[in-house]
C-alpha positions as CSV (number, residue, x, y, z in Angstrom):
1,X,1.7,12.9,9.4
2,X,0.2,13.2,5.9
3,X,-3.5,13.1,7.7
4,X,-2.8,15.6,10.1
5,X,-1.8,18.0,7.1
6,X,-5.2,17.5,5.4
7,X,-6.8,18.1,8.4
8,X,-5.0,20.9,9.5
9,X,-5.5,22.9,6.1
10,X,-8.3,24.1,4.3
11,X,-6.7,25.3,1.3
12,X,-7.0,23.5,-2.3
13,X,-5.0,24.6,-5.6
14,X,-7.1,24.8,-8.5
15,X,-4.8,24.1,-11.9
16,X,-7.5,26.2,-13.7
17,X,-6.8,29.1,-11.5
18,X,-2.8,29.3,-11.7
19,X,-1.4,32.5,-12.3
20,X,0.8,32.9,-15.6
21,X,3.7,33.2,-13.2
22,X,2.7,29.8,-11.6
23,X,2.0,28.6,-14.6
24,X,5.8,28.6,-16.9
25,X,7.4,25.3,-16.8
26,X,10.8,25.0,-15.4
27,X,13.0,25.2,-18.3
28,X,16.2,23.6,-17.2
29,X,16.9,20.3,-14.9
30,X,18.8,22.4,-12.7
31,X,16.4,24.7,-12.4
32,X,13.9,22.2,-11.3
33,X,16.5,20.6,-8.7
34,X,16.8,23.9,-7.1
35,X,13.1,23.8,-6.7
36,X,12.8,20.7,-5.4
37,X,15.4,21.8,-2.8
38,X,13.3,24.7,-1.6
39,X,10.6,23.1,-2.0
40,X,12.0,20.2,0.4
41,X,12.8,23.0,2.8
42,X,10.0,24.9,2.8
43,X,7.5,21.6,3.5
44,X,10.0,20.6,6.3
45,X,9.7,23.8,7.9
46,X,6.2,24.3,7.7
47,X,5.0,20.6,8.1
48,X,8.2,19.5,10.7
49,X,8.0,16.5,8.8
50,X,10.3,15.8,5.3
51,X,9.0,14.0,2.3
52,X,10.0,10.7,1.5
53,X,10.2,12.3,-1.9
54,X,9.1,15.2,-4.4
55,X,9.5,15.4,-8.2
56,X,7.4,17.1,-10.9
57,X,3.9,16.5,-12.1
58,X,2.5,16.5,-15.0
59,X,0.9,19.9,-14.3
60,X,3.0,22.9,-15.1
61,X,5.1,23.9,-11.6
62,X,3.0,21.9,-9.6
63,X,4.9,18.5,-7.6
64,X,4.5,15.5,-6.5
65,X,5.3,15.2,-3.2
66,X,5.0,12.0,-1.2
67,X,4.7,11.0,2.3
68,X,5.2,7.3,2.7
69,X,2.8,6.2,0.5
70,X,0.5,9.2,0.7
71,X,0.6,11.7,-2.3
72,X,-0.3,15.7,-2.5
73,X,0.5,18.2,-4.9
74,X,2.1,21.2,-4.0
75,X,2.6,24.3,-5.9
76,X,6.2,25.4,-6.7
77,X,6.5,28.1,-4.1
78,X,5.3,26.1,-1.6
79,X,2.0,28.1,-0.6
80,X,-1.2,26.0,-2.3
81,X,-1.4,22.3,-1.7
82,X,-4.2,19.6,-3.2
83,X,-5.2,16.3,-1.4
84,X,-6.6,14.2,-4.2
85,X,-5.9,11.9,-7.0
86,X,-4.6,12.9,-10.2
87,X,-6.6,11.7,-13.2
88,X,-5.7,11.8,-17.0
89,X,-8.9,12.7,-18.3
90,X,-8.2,10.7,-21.6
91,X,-6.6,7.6,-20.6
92,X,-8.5,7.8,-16.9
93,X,-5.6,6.2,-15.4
94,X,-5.4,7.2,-11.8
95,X,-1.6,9.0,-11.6
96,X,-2.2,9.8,-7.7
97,X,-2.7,5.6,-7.4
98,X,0.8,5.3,-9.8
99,X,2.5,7.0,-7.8
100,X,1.7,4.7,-4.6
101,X,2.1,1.4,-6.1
102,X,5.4,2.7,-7.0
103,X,6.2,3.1,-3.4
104,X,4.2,0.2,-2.0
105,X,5.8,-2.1,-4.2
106,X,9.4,-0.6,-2.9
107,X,8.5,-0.8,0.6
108,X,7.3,-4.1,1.1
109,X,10.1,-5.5,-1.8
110,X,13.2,-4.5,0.4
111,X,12.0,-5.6,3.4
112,X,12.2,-9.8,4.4
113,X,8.4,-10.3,4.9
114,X,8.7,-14.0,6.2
115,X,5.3,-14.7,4.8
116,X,2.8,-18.3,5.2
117,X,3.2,-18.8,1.8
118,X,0.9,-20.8,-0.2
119,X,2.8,-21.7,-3.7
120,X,1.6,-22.6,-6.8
121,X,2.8,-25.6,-8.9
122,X,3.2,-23.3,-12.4
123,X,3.6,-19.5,-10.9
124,X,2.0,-17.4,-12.8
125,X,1.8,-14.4,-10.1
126,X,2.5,-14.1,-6.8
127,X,-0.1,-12.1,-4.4
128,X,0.7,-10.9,-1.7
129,X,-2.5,-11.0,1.4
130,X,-3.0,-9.1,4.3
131,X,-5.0,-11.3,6.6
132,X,-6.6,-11.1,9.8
133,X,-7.6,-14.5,11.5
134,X,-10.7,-13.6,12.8
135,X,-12.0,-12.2,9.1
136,X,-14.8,-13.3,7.9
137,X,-13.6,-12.7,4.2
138,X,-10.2,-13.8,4.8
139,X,-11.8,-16.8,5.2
140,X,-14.1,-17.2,2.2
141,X,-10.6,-16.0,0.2
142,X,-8.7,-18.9,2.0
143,X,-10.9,-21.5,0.4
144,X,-10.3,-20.4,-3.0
145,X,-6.4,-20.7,-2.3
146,X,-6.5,-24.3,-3.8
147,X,-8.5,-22.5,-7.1
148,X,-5.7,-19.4,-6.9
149,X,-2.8,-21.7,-6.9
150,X,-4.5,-23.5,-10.0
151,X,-4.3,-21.0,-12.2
152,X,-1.3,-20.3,-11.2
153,X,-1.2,-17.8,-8.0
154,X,1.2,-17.8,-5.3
155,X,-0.2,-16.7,-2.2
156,X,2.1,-15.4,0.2
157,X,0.2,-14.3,3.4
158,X,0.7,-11.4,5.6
159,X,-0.4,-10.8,8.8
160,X,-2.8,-7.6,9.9
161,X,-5.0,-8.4,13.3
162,X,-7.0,-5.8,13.0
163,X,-7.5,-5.6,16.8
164,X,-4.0,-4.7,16.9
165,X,-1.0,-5.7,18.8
166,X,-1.5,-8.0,21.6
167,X,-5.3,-9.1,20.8
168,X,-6.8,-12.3,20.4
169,X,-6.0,-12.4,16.9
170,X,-3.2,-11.2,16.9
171,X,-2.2,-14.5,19.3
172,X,-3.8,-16.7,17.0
173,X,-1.6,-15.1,14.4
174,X,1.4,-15.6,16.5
175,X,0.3,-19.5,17.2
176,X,-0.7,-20.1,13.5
177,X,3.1,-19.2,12.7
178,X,5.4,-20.8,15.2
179,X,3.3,-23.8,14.2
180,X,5.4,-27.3,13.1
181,X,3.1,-26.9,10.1
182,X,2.0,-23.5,9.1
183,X,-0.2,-24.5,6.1
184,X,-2.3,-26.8,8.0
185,X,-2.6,-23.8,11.2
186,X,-3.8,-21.2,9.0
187,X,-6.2,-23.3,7.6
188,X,-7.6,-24.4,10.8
189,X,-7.3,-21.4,12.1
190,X,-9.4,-20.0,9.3
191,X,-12.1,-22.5,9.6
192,X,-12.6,-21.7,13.5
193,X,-10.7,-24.7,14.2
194,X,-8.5,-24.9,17.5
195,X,-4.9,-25.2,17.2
196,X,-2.4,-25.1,19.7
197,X,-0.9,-22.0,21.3
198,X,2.5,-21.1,20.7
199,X,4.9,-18.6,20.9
200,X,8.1,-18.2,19.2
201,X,9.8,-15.6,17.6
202,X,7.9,-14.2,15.1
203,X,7.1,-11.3,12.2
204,X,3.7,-10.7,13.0
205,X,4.1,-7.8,14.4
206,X,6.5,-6.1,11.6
207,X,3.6,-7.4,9.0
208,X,1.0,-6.0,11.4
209,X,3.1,-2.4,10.9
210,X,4.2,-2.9,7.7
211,X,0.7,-2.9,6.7
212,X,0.2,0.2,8.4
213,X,3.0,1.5,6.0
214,X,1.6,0.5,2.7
215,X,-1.7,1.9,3.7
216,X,-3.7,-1.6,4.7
217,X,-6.7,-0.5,6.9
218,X,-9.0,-3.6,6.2
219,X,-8.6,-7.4,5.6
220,X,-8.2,-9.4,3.2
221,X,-6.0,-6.1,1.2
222,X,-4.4,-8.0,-1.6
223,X,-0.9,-6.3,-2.9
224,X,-0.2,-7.3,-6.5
225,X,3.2,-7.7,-7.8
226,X,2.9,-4.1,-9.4
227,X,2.1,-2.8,-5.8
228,X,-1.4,-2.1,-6.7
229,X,-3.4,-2.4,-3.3
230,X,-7.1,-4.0,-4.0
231,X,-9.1,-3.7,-0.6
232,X,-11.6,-6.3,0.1
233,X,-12.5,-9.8,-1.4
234,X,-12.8,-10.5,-4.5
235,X,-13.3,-13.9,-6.6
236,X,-11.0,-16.2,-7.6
237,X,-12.1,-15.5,-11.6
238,X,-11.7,-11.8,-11.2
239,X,-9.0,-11.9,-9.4
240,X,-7.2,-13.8,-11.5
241,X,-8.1,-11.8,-14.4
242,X,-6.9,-8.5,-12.5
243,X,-3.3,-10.2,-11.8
244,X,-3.0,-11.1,-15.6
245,X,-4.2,-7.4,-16.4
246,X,-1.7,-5.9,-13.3
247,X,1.2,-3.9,-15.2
């Protein structure tokens, strides 16, 4: 829904070219839940969609307003919108990316994952994978599971056939977990090794969607216990050294 917004509207709000009206803070709590109210209104009405939630940002009468885990910033009465991240100049955090860990990390917390999990001896961390069979990188990640769970790394694997529903990966995928030994499938599987078909019943296509949710587009797309989403491969040293740095 969130894309279809951006792509529908052209307009982008400017914090440098706020009006002084537009630009008074709201001076009282209630105050501010009244305006969330409208505002809630107003974006259901115009958008026929209602956000999963709004609250203030850090710039004066101008909200956060999320959709799943897509953020914009909308201004108080409803009329300007901006599709971008939020940066504090002096810190150079990225708020906008905040914001969706926040809500990454919720979504795929409350929900029973049934991951192929992969645990280390002396946890440390526990990442969370999205994985694709038939990915090539998925694969060069898999052999560094051994190095991960040294250092301390659960890996708990999800699956994401990026074919979709109903390919040939997404059949492996279904194999690999109805397997008597799902360890010993994935890796298999991952080295281009046969392994037996099987159906059962299965999560792979609630991970398959549930990645969709959290914003996975690519595989591997590592989730760290913070929410953060890191796209792509990276090393077992650097990743390890991201998990320890993860807040």
């Amino acid at each position: 829904m969130i894309k279809k917004i951006i792509l529908a509207t052209s307009l982008f709000f400017l914090a440098s070219s706020m009006t002084p009206a537009l630009a008074k803070v709201e001076s009282t709590n209630a105050d501010t839940a009244q305006a969330i109210t409208e505002l809630k209104q107003k974006l259901k009405t115009r958008f026929k969609s209602e956000p999963s939630s709004i609250k203030e940002s850090l710039l004066p009468n101008v909200f956060e307003v999320m959709y799943g885990t897509e953020v914009i910033y909308v201004s108080s009465d409803g009329k300007y919108f901006l599709a971008g991240d939020m940066i504090n100049l002096d810190t150079r955090e990225n708020l906008s990316e905040v914001a969706k860990q926040s809500v990454r990390k919720d979504i795929i917390d409350r929900q029973d994952n049934k991951p192929v999990t992969f645990k280390a001896k002396n946890e440390k961390h526990v990442l969370k994978v999205f994985t694709d069979i038939d990915c090539p990188y998925c694969a060069k990640l898999h052999r560094e599971v051994p190095e991960l769970n040294a250092k301390g790394i659960t890996v708990e694997y999800l699956m994401f056939p990026r074919a979709g529903i109903g390919s040939g990966s997404f059949k492996k995928a279904v194999s690999m977990w109805c397997a008597d030994d799902q360890l010993q499938a994935m890796t298999d599987a991952k080295e281009r090794k046969p392994i037996a078909e099987k159906t059962c019943d299965n999560p792979i296509e609630a991970q398959y969607t549930l990645g969709q949710e959290v914003g996975v587009t690519g595989t591997p797309a590592l989730v760290t216990e913070s929410g953060r989403l890191i796209p792509g491969y990276m090393p077992a040293d650097r990743l390890a050294a991201a998990l320890d740095a993860d807040k």
